[in-house]
N, C-alpha and C positions, 0 to 999 in steps of 0.2 A: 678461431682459426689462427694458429698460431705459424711462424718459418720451418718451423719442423714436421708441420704436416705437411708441407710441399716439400719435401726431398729437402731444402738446402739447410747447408750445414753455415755455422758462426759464421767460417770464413768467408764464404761466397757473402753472406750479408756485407761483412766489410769490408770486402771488395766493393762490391758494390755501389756502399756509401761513398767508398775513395773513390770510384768512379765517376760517380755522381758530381760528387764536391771539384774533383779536376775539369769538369766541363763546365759548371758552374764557375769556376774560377777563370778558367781560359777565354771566356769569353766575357765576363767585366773586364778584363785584364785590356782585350779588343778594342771594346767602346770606350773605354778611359784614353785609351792611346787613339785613337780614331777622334777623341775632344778634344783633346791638347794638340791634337795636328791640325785642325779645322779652327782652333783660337790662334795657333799661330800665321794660317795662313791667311785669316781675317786681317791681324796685325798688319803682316806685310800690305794685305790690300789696300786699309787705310794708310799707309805711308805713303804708297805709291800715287793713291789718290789726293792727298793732301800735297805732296809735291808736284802730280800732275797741276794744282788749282793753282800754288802758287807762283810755277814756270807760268803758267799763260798769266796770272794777275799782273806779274812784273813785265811780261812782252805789252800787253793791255798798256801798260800803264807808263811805259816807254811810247808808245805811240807807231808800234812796227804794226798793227792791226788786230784781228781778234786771235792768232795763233791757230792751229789746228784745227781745235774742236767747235772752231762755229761759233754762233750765237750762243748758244745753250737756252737759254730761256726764249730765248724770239724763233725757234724752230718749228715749222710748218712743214707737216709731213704731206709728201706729194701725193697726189692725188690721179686716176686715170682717166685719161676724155673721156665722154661719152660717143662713143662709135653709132648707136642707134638703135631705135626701136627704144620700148616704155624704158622709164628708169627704175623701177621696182621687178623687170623680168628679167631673168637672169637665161632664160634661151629663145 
């Protein structure tokens, strides 16, 4: 079964291929630029994190308190009364 028993002629095949190849290509082209935008914006994150630590180590370390963010490691996440009835039912 060869292109020429179904009707299409050269061209249509290499169309075809160009076709083929420009969506194959258009869309690496996406993800390549879609990675380098996602490592650049890692980058920034870590900077902003790294200077977020270092503003509170230096406030810490002045003696003005713990700055902003709290404890960080001594952080106890709140919890809600028990209103009534079993502690395993939920209605």
């Amino acid at each position: 079964m060869t292109y020429q028993s179904r009707g299409r002629s050269i061209f249509e095949v290499v169309l075809a291929i160009c076709f083929v190849a420009f969506l194959i290509g258009f869309i690496t082209v996406l993800c390549i630029g879609n990675y380098f935008r996602a490592k650049r914006a890692q980058e920034r994150q870590r900077q902003r994190r790294e200077a977020k630590q270092a503003a509170s180590q230096s406030s810490s370390s002045d003696g003005r308190g713990m700055g902003k963010s709290g404890g960080g490691a001594d952080y106890e996440a709140p919890t809600l009364p028990q209103v009534g009835g079993s502690p395993g039912r939920l209605l």
